[in-house]
FIVEXNU-980421 format. One record per residue (C-alpha): residue number from 1; y, z, x. Coordinates in steps of 0.2 Angstrom, whole numbers, plus 5000, padded with zeros to 4 digits. Last residue first. Layout:
- NUM / Y / Z / X
...
//
This chain:
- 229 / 4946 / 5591 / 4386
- 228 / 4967 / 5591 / 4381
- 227 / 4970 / 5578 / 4393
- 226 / 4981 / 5592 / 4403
- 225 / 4968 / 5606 / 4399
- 224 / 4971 / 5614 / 4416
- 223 / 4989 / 5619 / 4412
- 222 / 5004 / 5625 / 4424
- 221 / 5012 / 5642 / 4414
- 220 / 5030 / 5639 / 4418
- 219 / 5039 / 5626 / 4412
- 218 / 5034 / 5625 / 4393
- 217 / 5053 / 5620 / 4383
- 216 / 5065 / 5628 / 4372
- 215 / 5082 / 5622 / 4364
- 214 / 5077 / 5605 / 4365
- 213 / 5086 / 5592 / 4377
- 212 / 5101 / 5580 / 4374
- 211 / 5112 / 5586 / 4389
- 210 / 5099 / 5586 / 4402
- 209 / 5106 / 5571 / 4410
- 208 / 5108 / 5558 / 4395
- 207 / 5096 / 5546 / 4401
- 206 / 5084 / 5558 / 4407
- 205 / 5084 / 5569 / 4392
- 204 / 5081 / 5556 / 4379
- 203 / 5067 / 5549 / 4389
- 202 / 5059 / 5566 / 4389
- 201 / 5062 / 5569 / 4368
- 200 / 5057 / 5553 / 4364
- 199 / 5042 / 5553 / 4374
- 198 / 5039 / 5570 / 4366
- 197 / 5041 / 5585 / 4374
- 196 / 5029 / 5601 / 4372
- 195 / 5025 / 5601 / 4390
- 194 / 5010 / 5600 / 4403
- 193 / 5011 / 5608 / 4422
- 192 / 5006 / 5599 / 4434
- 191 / 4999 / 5609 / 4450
- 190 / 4979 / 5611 / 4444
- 189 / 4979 / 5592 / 4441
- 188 / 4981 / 5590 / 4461
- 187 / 4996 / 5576 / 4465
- 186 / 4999 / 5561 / 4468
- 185 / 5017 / 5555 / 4466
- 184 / 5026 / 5538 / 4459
- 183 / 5043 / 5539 / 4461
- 182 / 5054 / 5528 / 4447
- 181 / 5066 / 5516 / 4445
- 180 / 5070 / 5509 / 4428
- 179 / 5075 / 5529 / 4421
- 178 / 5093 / 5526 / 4428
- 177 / 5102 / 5542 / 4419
- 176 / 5089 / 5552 / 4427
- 175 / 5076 / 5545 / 4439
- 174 / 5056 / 5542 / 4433
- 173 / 5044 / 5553 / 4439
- 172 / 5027 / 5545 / 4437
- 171 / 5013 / 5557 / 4438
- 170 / 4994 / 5551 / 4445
- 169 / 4985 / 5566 / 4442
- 168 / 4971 / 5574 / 4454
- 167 / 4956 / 5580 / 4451
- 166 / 4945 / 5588 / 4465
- 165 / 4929 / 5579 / 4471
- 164 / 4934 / 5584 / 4489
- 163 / 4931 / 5568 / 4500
- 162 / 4932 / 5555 / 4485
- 161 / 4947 / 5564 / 4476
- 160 / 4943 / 5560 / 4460
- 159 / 4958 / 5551 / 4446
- 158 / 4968 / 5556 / 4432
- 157 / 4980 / 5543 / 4423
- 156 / 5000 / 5541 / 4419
- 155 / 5005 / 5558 / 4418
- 154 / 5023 / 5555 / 4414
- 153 / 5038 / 5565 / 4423
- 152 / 5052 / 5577 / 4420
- 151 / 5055 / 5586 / 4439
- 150 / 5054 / 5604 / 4441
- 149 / 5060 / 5614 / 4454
- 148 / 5051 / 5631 / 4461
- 147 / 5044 / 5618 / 4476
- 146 / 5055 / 5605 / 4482
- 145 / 5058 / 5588 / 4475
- 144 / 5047 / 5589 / 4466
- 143 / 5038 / 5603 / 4457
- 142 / 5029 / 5594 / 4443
- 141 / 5032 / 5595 / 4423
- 140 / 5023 / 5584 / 4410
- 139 / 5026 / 5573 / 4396
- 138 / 5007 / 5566 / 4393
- 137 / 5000 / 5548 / 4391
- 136 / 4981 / 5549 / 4388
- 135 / 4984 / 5545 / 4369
- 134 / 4985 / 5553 / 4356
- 133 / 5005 / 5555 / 4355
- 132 / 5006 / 5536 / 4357
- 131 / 5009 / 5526 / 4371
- 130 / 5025 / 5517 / 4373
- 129 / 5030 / 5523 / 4391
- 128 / 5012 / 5521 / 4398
- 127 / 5010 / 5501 / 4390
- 126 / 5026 / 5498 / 4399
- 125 / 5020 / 5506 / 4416
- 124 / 5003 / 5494 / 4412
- 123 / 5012 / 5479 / 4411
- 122 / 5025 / 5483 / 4427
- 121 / 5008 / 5484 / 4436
- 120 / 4999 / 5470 / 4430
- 119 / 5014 / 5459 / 4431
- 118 / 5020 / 5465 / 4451
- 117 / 4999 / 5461 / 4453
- 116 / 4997 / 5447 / 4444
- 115 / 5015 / 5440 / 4452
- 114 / 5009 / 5439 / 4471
- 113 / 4992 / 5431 / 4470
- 112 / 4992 / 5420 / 4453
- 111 / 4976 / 5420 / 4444
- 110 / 4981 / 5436 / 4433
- 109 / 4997 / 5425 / 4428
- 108 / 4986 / 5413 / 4420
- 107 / 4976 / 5426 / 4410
- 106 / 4993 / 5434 / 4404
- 105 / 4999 / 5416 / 4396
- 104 / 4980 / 5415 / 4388
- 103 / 4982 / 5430 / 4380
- 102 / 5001 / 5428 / 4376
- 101 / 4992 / 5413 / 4367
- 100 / 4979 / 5423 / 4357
- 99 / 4991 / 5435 / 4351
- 98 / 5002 / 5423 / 4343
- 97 / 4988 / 5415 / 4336
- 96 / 4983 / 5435 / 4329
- 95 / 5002 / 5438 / 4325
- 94 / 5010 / 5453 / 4329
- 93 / 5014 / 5443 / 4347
- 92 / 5023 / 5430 / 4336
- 91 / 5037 / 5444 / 4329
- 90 / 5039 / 5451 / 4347
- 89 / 5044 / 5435 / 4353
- 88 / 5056 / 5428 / 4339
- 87 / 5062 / 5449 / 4339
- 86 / 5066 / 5444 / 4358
- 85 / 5072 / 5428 / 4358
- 84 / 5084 / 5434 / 4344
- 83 / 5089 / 5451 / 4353
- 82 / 5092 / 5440 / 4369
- 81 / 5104 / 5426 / 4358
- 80 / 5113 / 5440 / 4350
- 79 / 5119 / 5449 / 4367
- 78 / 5123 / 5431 / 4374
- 77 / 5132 / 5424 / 4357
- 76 / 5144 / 5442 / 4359
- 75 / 5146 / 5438 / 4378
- 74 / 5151 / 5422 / 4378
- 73 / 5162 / 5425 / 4362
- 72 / 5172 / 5439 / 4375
- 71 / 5173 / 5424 / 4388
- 70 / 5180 / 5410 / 4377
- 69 / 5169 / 5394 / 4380
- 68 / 5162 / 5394 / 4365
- 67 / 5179 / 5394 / 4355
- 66 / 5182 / 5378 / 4364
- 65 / 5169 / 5370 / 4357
- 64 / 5156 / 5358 / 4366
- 63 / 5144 / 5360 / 4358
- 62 / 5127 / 5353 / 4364
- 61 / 5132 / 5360 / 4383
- 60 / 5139 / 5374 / 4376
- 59 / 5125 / 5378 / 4367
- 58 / 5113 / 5377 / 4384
- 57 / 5127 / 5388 / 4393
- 56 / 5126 / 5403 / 4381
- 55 / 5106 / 5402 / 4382
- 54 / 5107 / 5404 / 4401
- 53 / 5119 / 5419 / 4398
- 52 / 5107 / 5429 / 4386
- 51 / 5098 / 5437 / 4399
- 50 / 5115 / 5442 / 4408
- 49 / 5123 / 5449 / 4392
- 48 / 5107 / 5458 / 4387
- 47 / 5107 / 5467 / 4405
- 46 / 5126 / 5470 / 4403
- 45 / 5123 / 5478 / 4386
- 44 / 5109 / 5489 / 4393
- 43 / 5120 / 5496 / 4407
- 42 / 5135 / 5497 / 4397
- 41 / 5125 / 5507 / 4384
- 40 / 5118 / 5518 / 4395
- 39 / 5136 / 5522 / 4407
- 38 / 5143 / 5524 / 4385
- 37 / 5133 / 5539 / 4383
- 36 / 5133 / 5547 / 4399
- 35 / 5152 / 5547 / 4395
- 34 / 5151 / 5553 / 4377
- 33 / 5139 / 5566 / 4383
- 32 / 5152 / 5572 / 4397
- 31 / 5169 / 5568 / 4388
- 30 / 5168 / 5586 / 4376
- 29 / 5160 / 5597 / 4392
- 28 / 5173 / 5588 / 4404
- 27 / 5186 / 5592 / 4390
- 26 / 5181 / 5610 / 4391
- 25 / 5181 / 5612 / 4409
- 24 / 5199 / 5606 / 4410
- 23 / 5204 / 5620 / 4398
- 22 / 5197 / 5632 / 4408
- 21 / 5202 / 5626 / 4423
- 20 / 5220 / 5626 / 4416
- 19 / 5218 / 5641 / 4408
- 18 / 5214 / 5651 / 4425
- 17 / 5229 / 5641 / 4433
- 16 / 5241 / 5648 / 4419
- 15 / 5236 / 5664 / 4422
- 14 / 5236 / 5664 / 4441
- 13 / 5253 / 5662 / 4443
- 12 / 5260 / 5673 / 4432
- 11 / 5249 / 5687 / 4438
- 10 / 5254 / 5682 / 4458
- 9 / 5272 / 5683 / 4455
- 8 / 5271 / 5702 / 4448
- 7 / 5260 / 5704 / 4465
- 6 / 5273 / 5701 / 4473
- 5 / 5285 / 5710 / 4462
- 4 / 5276 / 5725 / 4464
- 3 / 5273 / 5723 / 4487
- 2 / 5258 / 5717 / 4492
- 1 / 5250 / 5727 / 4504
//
């Protein structure tokens, strides 16, 4: 048995140590969004950066400034350049000549072997992701990767078991905090069960880990009337 000033040691001891953790715990809950936070940001900003680098070097082979070759300018005139070319592109798309050449663009790329079908694919995944609320596209919940635990997910399309005739739902489970890669799984319709999140609210979940999610959510009660039929 410990003796009283044993145990007197022990009190003084452990009471620092339990404030410790808990303040420690506290600061990992205060950093943690603002970490996930910034992990996205970098992520994004490093992809804009190397987009925009072939852009960079053009200029600097017209101009030949010193400024322009300063690293941090690099990477400001490399972010700006990609949301330029971007906003240009997306502005001519709107348009119905604009519209009429991206046309023609996507008709070429069909005709090649490998890249219409890595297009067509990452095409349709995009078209998924921005659909609207009345469209097919659904937030939904699936038990992966074991059963009793739920994985966020998009119902892409429903298709026939040719053998059985039973429904299944093509869902796309995309990976937190790295939403870009994805699993792809095939499962009966009867086994997803349909949420009350928006694309908003599901992305916003994913990227951030869980820590930006609504107060309640459906995760129980799988649904038949997944396409609302």
């Amino acid at each position: 048995m410990l003796t009283f000033k044993e145990q007197s040691v022990k009190s003084v001891l452990v009471r620092p140590m339990r404030s410790l953790q808990r303040n420690i715990l506290a600061g990992l809950i205060t950093v943690g969004p603002l970490f996930v936070t910034w992990l996205v940001f970098s992520f994004l900003l490093d992809k804009l950066v190397r987009a925009g680098q072939p852009l960079v070097y053009g200029l600097q082979s017209m101009y030949p400034e010193a400024w322009l070759r300063r690293p941090w300018m690099q990477s400001i005139l490399a972010v700006a350049l990609t949301l330029l070319v971007l906003f240009v592109l997306g502005k001519l798309t709107s348009l119905v000549i604009g519209r009429q050449v991206f046309g023609l663009f996507e008709s070429v790329l069909e005709r090649l072997p490998v890249v219409a079908k890595v297009y067509s694919s990452v095409r349709q995944l995009l078209d998924t992701m921005m659909a609207k609320k009345d469209s097919n596209q659904r937030v939904v919940l699936v038990d992966f990767p074991i059963a009793g635990q739920k994985s966020i997910g998009f119902l892409t399309r429903t298709i026939v078991d040719s053998n059985t005739g039973e429904e299944l739902a093509a869902v796309l489970l995309p990976n937190a905090i790295n939403p870009t890669s994805a699993f792809l799984q095939l499962l009966p319709l009867s086994r997803v069960t349909l949420t009350d999140l928006n694309m908003e609210q599901a992305m916003s979940m994913l990227l951030t880990g869980g820590a930006v999610a609504p107060e309640r959510i459906v995760f129980s009660s799988p649904r038949r009337d997944v396409l609302g039929a």
